[in-house]
N, C-alpha and C positions, 0 to 999 in steps of 0.2 A: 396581781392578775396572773394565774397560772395559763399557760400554752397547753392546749391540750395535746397528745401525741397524734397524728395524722396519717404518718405512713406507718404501712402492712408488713415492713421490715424492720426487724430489731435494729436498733439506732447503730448498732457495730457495723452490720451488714450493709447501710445506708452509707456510713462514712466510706466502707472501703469502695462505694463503688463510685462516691465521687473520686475518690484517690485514686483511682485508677485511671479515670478521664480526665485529672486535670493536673497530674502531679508527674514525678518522676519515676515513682511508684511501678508505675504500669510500662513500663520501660527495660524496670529490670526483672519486671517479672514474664520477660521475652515481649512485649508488644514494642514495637519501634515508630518511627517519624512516618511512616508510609499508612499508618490506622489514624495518623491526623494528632498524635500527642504533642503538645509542645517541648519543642527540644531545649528553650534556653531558659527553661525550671531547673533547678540546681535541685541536687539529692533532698530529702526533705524536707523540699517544698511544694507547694500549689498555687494556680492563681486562680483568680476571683476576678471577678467582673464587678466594678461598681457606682451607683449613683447611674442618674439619665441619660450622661454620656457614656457609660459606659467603661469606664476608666480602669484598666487591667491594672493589675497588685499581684505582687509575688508576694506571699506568706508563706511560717513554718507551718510544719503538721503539728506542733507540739500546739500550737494555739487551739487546735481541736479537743483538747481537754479541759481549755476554760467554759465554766457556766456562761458567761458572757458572750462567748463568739456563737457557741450551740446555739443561742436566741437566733442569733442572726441567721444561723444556718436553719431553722424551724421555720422562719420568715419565708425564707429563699424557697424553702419548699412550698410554703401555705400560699405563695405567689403567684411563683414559677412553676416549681415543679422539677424534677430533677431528669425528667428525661425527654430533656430539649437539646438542639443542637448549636445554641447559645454560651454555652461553657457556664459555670455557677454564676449566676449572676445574682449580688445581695442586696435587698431592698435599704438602701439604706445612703444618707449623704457623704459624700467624698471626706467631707471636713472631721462628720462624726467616725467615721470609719479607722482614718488616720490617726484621729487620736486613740479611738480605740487598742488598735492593733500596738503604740506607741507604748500604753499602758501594762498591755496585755507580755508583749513583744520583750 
């Protein structure tokens, strides 16, 4: 079953604009703690929101080049949405996710 593409922005332009709002990313490129970034993401990284409670995850940026995590991140959009004031949050169970990342990671 293919995902069809959804958003109006080419998928590079998409990534970087989560990286911006939820990584360390947007940090060094002059945005600081006072625009609301989280300070204790380590250099590339990002966190994720996941599962119904909501359970924050540090990840690398590199897992953004797996076909696997992208799913997850196409979900997250076809969901949510990405311009919410939620932080990424990924449709997806804590337990699966873990192993995912574990896999992936």
């Amino acid at each position: 079953m293919a995902l069809k593409k959804t958003s109006k922005l080419p998928q590079a332009a998409t990534l970087k604009q989560i990286l911006k709002r939820c990584s360390s990313l947007g940090r060094k490129q002059g945005m600081g703690e006072e625009e609301g970034l989280p300070v204790d993401v380590p250099k590339g990284h990002f966190a994720v929101y996941v599962g119904e409670n909501r359970s924050r995850f540090i990840v690398p940026i590199s897992l953004l080049s797996h076909p696997e995590f992208q799913i997850l991140l196409r979900a997250a959009e076809e969901e949510f949405g990405f311009n919410h004031e939620m932080g990424l949050t990924i449709p997806c169970e804590e337990v699966a996710f873990r192993s995912l990342t574990c896999l992936l990671g």
